[in-house]
TORKOL-4160 file (C-alpha; in steps of 0.2 Angstrom, whole numbers, padded with zeros to 4 digits, m for minus):
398
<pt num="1" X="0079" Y="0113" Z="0138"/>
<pt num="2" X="0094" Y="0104" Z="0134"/>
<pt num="3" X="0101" Y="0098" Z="0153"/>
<pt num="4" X="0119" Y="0098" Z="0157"/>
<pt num="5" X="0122" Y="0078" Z="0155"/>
<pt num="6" X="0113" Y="0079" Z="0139"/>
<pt num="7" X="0127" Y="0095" Z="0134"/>
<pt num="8" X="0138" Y="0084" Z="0141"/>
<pt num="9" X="0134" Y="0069" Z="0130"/>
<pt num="10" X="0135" Y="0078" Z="0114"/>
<pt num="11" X="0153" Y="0084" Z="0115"/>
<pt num="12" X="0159" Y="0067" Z="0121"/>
<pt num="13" X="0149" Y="0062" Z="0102"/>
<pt num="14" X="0158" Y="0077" Z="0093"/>
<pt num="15" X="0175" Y="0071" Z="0102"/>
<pt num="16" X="0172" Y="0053" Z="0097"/>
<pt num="17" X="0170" Y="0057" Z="0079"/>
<pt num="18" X="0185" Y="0069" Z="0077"/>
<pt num="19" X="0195" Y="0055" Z="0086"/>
<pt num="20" X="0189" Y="0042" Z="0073"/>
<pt num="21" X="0193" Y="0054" Z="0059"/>
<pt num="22" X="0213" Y="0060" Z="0065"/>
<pt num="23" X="0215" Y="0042" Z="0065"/>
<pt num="24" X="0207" Y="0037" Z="0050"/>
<pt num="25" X="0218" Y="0052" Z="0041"/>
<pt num="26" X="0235" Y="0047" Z="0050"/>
<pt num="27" X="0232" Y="0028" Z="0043"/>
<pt num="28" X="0232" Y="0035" Z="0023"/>
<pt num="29" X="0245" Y="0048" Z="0028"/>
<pt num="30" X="0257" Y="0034" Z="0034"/>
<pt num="31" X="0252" Y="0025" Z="0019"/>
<pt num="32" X="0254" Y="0037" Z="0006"/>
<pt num="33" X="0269" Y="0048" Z="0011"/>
<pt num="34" X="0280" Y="0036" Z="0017"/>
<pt num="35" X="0299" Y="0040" Z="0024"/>
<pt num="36" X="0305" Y="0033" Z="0007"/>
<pt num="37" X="0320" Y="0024" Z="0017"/>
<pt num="38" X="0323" Y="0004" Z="0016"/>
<pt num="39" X="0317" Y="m0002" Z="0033"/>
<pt num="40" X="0326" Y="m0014" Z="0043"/>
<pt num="41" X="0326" Y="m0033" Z="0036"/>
<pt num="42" X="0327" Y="m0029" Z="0018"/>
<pt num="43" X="0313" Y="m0026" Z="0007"/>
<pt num="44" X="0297" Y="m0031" Z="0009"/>
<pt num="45" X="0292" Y="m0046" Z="0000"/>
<pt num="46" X="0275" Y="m0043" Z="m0010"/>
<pt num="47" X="0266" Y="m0050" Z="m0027"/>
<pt num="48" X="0260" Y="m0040" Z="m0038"/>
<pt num="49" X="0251" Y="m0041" Z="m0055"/>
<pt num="50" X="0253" Y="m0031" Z="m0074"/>
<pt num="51" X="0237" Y="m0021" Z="m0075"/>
<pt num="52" X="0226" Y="m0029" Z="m0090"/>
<pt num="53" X="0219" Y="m0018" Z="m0103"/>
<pt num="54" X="0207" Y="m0026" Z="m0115"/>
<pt num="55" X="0191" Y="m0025" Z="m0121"/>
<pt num="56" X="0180" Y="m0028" Z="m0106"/>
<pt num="57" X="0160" Y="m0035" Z="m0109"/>
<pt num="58" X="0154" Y="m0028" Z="m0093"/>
<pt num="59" X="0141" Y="m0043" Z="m0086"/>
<pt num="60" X="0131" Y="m0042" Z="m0071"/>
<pt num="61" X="0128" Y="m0057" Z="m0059"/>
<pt num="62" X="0113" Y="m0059" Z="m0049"/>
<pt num="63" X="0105" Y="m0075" Z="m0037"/>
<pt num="64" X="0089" Y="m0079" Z="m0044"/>
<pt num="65" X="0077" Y="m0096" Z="m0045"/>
<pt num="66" X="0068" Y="m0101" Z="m0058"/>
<pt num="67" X="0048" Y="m0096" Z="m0061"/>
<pt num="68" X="0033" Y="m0104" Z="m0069"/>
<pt num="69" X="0029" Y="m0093" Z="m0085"/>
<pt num="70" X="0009" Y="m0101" Z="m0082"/>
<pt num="71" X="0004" Y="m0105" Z="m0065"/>
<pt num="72" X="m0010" Y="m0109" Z="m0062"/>
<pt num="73" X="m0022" Y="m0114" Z="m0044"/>
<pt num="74" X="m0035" Y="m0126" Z="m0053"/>
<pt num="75" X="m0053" Y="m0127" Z="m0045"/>
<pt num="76" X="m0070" Y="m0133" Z="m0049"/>
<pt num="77" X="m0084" Y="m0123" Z="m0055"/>
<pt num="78" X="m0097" Y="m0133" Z="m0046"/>
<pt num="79" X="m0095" Y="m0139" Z="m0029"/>
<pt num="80" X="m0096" Y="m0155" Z="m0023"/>
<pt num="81" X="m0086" Y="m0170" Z="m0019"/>
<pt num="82" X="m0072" Y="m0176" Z="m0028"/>
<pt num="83" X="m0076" Y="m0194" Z="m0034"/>
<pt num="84" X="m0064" Y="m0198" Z="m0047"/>
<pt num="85" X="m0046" Y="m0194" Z="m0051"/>
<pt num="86" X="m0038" Y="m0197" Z="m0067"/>
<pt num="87" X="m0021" Y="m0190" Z="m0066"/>
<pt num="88" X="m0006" Y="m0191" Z="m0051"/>
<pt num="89" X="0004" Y="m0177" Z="m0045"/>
<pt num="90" X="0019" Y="m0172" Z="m0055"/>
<pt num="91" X="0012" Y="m0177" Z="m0071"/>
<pt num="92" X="0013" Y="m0170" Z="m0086"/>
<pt num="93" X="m0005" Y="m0164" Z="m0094"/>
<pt num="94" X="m0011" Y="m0155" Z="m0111"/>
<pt num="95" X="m0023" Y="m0143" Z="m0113"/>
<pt num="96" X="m0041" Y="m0150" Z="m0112"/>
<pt num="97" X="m0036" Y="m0167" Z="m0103"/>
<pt num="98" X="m0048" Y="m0172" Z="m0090"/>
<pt num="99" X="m0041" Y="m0170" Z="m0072"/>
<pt num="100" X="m0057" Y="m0173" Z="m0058"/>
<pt num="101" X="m0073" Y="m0177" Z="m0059"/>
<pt num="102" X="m0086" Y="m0171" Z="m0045"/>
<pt num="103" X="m0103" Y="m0180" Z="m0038"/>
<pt num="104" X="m0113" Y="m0177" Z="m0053"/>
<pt num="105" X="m0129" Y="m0183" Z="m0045"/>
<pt num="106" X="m0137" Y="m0167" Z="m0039"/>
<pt num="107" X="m0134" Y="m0161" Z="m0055"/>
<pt num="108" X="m0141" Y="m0173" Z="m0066"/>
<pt num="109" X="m0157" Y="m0169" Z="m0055"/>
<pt num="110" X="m0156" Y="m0149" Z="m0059"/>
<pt num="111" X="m0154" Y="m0154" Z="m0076"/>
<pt num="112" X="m0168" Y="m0165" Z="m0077"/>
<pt num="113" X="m0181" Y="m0154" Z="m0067"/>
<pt num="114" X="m0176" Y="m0136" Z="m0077"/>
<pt num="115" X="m0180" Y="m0149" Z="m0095"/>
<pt num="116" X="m0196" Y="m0154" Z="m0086"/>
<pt num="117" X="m0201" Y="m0134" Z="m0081"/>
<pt num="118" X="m0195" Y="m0129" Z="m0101"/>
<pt num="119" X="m0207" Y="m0144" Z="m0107"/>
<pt num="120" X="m0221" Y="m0137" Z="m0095"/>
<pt num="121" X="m0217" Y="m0119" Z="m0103"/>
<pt num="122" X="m0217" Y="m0122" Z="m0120"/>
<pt num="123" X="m0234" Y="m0136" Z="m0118"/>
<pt num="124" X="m0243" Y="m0119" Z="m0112"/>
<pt num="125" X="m0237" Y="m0108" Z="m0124"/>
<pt num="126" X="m0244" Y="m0121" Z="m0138"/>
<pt num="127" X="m0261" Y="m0120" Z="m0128"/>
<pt num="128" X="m0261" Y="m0100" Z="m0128"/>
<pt num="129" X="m0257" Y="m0100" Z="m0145"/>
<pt num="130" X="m0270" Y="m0110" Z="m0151"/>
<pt num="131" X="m0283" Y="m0100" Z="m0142"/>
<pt num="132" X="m0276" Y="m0085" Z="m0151"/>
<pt num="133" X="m0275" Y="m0090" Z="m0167"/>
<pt num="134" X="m0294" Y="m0095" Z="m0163"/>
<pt num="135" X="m0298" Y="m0080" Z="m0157"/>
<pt num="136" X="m0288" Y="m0070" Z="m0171"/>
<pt num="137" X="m0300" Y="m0082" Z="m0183"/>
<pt num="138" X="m0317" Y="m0075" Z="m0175"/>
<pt num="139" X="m0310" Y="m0055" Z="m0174"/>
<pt num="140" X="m0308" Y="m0057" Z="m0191"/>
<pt num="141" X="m0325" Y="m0064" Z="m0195"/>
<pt num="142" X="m0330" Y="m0049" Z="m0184"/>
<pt num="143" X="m0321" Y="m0038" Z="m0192"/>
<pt num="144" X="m0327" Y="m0044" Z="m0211"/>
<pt num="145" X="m0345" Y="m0043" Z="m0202"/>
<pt num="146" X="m0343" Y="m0022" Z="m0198"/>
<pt num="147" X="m0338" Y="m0017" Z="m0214"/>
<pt num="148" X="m0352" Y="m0024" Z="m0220"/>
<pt num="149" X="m0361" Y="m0015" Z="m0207"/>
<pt num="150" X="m0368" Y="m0032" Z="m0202"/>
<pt num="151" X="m0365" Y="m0028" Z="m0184"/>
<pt num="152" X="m0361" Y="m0014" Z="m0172"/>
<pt num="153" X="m0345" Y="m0009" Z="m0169"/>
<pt num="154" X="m0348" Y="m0013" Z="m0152"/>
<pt num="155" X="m0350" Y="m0032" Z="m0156"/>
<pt num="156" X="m0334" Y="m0031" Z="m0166"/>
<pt num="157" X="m0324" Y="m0021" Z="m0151"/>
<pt num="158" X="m0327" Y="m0039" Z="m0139"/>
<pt num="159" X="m0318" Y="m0052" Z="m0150"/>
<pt num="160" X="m0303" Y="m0037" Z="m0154"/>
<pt num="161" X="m0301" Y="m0036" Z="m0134"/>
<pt num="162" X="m0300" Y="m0052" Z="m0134"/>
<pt num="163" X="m0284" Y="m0054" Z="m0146"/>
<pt num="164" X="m0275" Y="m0041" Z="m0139"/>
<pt num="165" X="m0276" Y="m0050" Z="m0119"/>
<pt num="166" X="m0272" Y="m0068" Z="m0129"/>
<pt num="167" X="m0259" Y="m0061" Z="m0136"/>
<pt num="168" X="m0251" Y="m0051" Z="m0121"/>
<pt num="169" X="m0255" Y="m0069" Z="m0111"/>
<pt num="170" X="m0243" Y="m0076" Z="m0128"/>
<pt num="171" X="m0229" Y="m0064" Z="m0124"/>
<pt num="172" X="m0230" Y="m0068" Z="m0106"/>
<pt num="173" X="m0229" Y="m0088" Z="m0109"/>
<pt num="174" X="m0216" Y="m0084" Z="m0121"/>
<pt num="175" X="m0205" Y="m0074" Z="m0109"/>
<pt num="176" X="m0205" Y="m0090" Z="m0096"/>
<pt num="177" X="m0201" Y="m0102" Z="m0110"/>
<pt num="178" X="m0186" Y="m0091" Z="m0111"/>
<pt num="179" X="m0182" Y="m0092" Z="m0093"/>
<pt num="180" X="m0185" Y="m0110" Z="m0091"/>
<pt num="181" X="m0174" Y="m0113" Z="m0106"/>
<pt num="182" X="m0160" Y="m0100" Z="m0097"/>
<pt num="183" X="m0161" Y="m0113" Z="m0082"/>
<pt num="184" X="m0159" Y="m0128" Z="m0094"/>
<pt num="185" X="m0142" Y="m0120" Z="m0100"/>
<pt num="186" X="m0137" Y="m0116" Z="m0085"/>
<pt num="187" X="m0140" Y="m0132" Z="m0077"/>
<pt num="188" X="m0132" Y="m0142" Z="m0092"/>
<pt num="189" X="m0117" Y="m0129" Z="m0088"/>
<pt num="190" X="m0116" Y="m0136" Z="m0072"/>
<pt num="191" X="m0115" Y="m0153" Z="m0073"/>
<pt num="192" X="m0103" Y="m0151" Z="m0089"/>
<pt num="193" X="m0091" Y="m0143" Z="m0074"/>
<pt num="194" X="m0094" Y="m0159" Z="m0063"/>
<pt num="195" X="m0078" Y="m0164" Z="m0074"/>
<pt num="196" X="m0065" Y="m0153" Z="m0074"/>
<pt num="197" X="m0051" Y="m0150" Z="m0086"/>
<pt num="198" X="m0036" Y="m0144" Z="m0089"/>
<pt num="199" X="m0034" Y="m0125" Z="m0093"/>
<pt num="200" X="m0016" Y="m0125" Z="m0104"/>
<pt num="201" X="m0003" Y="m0139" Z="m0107"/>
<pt num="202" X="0010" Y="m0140" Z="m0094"/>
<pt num="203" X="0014" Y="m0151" Z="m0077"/>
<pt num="204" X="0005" Y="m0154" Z="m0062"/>
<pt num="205" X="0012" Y="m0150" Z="m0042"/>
<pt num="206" X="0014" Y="m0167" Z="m0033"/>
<pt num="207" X="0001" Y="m0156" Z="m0020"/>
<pt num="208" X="m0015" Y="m0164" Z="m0026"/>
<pt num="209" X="m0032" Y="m0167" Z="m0018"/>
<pt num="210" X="m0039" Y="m0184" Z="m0016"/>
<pt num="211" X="m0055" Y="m0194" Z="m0019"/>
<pt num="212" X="m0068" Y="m0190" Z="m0006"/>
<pt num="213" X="m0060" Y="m0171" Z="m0004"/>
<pt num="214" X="m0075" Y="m0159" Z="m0005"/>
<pt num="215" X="m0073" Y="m0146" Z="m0018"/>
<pt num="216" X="m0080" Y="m0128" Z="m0014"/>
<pt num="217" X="m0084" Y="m0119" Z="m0030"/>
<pt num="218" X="m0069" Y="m0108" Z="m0035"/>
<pt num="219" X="m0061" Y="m0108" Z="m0018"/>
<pt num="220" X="m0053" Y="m0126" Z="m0017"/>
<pt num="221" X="m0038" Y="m0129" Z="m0026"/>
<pt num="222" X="m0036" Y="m0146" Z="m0031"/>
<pt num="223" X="m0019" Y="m0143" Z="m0040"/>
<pt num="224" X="m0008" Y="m0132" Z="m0048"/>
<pt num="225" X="0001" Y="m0133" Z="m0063"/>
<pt num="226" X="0011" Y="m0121" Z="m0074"/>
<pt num="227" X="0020" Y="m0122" Z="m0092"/>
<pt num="228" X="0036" Y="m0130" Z="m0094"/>
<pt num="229" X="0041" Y="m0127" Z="m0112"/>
<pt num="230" X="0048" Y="m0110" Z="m0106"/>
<pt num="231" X="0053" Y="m0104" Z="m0089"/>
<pt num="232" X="0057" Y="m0089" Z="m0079"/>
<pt num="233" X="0073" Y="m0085" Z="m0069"/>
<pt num="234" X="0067" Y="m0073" Z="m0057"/>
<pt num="235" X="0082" Y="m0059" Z="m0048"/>
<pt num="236" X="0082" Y="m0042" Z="m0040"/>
<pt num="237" X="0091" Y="m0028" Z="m0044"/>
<pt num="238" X="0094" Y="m0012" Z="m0035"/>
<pt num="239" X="0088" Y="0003" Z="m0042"/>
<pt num="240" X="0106" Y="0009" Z="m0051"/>
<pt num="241" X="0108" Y="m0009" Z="m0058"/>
<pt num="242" X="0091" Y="m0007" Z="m0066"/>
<pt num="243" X="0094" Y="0009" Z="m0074"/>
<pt num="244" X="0109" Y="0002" Z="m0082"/>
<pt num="245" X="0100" Y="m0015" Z="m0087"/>
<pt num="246" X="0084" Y="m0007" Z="m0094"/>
<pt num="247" X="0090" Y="m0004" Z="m0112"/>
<pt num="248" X="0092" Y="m0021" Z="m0112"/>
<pt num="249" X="0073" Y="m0028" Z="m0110"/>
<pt num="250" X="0064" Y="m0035" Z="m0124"/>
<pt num="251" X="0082" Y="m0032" Z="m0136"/>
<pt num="252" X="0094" Y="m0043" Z="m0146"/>
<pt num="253" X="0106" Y="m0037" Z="m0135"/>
<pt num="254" X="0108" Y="m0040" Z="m0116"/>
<pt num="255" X="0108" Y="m0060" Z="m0116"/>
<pt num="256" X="0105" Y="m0068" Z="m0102"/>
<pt num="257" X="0113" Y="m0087" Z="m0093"/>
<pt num="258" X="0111" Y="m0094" Z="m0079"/>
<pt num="259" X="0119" Y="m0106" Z="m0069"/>
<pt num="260" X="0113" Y="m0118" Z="m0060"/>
<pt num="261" X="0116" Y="m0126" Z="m0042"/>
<pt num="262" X="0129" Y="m0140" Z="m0044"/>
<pt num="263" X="0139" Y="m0126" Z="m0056"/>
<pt num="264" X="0134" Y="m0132" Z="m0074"/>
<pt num="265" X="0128" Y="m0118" Z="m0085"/>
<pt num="266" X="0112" Y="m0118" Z="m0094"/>
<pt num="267" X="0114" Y="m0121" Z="m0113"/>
<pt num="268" X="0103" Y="m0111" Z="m0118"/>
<pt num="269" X="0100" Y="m0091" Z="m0119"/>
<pt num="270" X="0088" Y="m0081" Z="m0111"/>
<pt num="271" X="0081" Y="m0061" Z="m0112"/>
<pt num="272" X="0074" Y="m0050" Z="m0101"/>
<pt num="273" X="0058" Y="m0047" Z="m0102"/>
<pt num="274" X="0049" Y="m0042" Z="m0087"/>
<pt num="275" X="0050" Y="m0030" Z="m0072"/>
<pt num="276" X="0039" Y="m0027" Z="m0057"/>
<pt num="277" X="0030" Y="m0012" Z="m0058"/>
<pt num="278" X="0037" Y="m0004" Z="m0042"/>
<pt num="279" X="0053" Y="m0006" Z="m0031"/>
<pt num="280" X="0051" Y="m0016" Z="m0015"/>
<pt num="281" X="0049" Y="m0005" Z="m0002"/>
<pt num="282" X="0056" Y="m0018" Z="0014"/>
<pt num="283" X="0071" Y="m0020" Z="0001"/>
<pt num="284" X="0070" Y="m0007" Z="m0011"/>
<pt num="285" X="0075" Y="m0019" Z="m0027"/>
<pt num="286" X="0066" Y="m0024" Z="m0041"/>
<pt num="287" X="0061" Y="m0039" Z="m0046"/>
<pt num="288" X="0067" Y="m0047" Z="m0064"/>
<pt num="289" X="0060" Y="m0060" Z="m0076"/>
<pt num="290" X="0073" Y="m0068" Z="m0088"/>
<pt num="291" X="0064" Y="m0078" Z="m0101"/>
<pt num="292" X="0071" Y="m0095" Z="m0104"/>
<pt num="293" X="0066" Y="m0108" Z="m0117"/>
<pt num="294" X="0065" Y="m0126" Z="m0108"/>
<pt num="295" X="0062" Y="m0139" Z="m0121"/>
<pt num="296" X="0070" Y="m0156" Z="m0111"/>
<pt num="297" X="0058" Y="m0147" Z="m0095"/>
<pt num="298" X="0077" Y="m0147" Z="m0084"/>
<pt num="299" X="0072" Y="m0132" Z="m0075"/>
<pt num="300" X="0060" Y="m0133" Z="m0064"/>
<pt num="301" X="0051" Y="m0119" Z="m0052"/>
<pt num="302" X="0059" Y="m0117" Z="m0036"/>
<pt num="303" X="0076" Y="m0120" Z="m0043"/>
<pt num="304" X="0091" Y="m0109" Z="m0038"/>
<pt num="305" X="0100" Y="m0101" Z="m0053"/>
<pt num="306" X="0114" Y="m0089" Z="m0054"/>
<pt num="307" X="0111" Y="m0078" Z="m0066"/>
<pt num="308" X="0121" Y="m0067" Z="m0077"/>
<pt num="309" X="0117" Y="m0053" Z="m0090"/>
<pt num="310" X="0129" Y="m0049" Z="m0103"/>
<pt num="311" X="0131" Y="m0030" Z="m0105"/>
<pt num="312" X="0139" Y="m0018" Z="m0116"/>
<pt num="313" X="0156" Y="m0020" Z="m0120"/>
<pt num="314" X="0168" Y="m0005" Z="m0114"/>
<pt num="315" X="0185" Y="m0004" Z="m0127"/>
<pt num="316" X="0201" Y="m0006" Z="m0118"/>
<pt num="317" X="0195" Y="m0005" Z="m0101"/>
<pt num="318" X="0210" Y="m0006" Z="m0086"/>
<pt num="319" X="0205" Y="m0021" Z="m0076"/>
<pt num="320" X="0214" Y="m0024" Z="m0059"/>
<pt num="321" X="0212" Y="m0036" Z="m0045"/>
<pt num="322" X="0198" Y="m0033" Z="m0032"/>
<pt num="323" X="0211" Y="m0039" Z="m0018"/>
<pt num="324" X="0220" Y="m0025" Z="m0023"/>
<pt num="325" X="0211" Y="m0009" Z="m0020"/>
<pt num="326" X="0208" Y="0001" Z="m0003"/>
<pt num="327" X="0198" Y="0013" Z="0003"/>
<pt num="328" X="0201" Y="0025" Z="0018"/>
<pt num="329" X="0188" Y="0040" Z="0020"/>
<pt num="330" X="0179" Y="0035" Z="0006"/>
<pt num="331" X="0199" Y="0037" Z="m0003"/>
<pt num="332" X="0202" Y="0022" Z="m0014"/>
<pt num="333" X="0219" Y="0019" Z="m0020"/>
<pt num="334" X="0232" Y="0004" Z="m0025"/>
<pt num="335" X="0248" Y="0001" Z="m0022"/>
<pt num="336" X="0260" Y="0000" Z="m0037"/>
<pt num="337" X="0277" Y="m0006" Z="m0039"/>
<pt num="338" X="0286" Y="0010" Z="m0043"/>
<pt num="339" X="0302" Y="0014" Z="m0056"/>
<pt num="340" X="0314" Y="0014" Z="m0041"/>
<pt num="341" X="0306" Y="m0005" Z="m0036"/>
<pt num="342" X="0299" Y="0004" Z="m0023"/>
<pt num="343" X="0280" Y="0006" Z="m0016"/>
<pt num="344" X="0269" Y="0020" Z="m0022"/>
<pt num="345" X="0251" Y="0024" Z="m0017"/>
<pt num="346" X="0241" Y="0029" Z="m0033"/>
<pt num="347" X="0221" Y="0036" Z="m0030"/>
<pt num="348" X="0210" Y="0030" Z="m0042"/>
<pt num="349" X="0193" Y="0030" Z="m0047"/>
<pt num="350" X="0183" Y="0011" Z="m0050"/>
<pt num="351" X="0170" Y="0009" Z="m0061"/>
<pt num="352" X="0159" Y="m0008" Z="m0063"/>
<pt num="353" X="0166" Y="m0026" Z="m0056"/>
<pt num="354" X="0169" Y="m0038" Z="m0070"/>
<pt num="355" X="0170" Y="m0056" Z="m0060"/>
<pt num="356" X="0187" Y="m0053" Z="m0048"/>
<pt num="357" X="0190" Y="m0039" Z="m0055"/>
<pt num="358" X="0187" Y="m0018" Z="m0054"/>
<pt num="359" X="0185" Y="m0008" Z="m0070"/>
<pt num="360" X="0197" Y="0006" Z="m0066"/>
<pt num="361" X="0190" Y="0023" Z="m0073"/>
<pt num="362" X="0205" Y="0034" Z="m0068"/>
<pt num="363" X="0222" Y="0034" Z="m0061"/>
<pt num="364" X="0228" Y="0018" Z="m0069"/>
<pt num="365" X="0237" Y="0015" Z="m0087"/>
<pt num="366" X="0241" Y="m0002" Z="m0095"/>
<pt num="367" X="0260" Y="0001" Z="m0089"/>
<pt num="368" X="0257" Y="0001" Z="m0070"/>
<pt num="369" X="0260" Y="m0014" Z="m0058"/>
<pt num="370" X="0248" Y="m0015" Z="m0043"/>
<pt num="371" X="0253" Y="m0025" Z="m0028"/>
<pt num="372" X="0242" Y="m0038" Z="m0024"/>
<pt num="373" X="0248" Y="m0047" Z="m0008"/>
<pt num="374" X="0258" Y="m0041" Z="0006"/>
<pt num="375" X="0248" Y="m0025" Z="0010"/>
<pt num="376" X="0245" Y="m0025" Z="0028"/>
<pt num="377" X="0257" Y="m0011" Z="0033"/>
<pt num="378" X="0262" Y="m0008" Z="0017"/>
<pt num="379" X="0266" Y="0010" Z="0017"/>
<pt num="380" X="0272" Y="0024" Z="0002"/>
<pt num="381" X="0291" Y="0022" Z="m0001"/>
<pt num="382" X="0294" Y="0005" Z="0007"/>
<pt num="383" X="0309" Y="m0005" Z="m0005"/>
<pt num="384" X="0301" Y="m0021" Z="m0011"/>
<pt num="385" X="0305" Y="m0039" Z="m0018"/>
<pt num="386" X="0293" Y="m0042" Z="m0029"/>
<pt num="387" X="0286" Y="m0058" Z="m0036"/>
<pt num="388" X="0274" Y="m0057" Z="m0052"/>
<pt num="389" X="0259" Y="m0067" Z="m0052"/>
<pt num="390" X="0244" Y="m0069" Z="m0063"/>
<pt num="391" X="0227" Y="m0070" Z="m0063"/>
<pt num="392" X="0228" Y="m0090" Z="m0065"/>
<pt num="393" X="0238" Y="m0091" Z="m0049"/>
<pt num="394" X="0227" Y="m0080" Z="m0040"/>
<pt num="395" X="0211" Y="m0089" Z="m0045"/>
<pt num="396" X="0204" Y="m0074" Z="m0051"/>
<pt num="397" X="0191" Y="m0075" Z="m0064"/>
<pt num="398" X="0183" Y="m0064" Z="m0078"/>
């Protein structure tokens, strides 16, 4: 049961909030239905800028850094200790180049005891065979002897038993002739791995194990290394950007350029060509892979790069400054210079930002003249001296 304090606290709330919205409504009312008298001092100095209409590519910017397309945690097969090194960290390597060798000793001892177990195996089967092909010799005598009726066919049933045991005892020699041999392989295997290589061309971290490091089989990393040629820029993107990006993967349309950190853009192009499965839940973005090709190897993993996606073009878009719009109560509105000289609150609707600028879906034509500077207190009605400027005296950029 709700107690009187608690009754108490939720109308001070409710008060609170219709306070905050009177307020709120009495600012736009001020600043949209002005006296429309010249107040005291003369007009109020403002600048103010011709609204731009032109065709408008509508690009989207994003902070990303660059990705390894290959990366890679190189480990041994084979455990053991690291006792020879032939490349340094930060290297460049090819695909196949020797990068470690492990203690090969305990090896080379498998290796040479499985050989000796095959040798065994197969010296045994030549002795069963032998006896076989013996016995097989006098069963066959036997066998000549009973169709002749020379003997019983209980003399003849001995030597028969005899082949068939010799030659299950074969099949049995046999099957560890094949299991010595499986040892050999494997152990040859092994001590191939005592040297490990490199999986796929591309550069080594500076994050390398030493000589003497100890190596557990799989689990060790002695160092990573990924491609080079081409590179990733890797951004984030909140769910409506994505929907508006996605016709863009895998296309000839859509490029992509980045920038990098001291302000130098990247020569060369890009495409999107991957997203991550799922929207981040902590975040809920999603995570972008920009493909880029990186022949003189400048961009590196880790790098910070601004990057920018070049979208569809919108025909004769109405662009104005950003600095120019307002919003009360989720109201957004300018203020233009109006016939009279004086100042006139127009609503409008925005659209996408194109650099300083909004796209301006409605409200706007080509003809108006927003004010730009000089809004604080700015209310509908006021006289003005106006001074035009543009977007080079702004600093405003596309």
């Amino acid at each position: 049961m709700a107690t009187p304090q608690n009754k108490k606290n939720v109308v001070l709330a409710i008060v609170a909030v219709v306070v905050v919205a009177i307020i709120g409504y009495v600012v736009y009312s001020k600043m949209t239905a002005g006296t429309g008298t010249q107040q005291a001092g003369g007009p109020t100095a403002v600048k103010a800028m011709q609204v731009i209409q032109k065709d408008t590519p509508l690009n989207y910017e994003y902070a990303g850094d660059i990705k390894s397309t290959n990366e890679v945690k190189i480990t041994s097969r084979v455990s053991g200790t690291i006792v020879e090194k032939y490349i340094t960290g930060g290297q460049f390597v090819q695909a196949g180049q020797p990068l470690y060798k492990v203690d090969s000793k305990q090896y080379e001892s498998a290796l040479l005891s499985a050989q000796a177990n095959l040798a065994q195996a197969q010296a045994s089967y030549q002795n069963a065979l032998a006896t076989l092909q013996n016995a097989q010799t006098d069963n066959s005598r036997y066998q000549t002897l009973l169709a002749q009726n020379a003997i019983s066919e209980q003399q003849a049933t001995t030597p028969q038993s005899q082949v068939e045991a010799l030659t299950a005892s074969l099949n049995a020699q046999q099957a560890i002739i094949d299991s010595n041999a499986a040892l050999v392989k494997k152990a040859q295997e092994d001590l191939d791995d005592t040297v490990v290589y490199a999986p796929t061309s591309g550069k080594l971290d500076i994050n390398d194990v030493d000589v003497g490091t100890y190596a557990q089989a799989g689990s060790t990393v002695l160092v990573t290394m990924g491609s080079v040629d081409q590179v990733y820029a890797q951004f984030n993107v909140s769910e409506d950007e994505y929907l508006k990006l996605s016709s863009f993967f895998n296309s000839d349309t859509g490029n992509v350029s980045i920038t990098l950190s001291d302000g130098t853009e990247y020569p060369i192009t890009g495409r999107l060509v991957q997203v991550d499965r799922s929207l981040a839940t902590n975040t809920g973005t999603l995570a972008i892979n920009a493909l880029f090709d990186n022949p003189d190897g400048l961009l590196l993993p880790g790098m910070f790069a601004r990057v920018k996606v070049e979208g569809n073009v919108v025909p004769n878009a109405i662009l104005i400054p950003q600095r120019a719009v307002q919003q009360v109560l989720e109201k957004t509105f300018v203020m233009v210079v109006g016939e009279d000289g004086k100042s006139v609150t127009k609503p409008i609707t925005v659209g996408d930002k194109v650099g300083s600028f909004w796209v301006v879906t409605d409200g706007l034509s080509a003809n108006d003249t927003v004010i730009v500077e000089g809004l604080t207190r700015l209310q509908e009605g006021i006289p003005l001296n106006v001074t035009m400027v543009t977007p080079e005296d702004l600093g405003l950029t596309f």
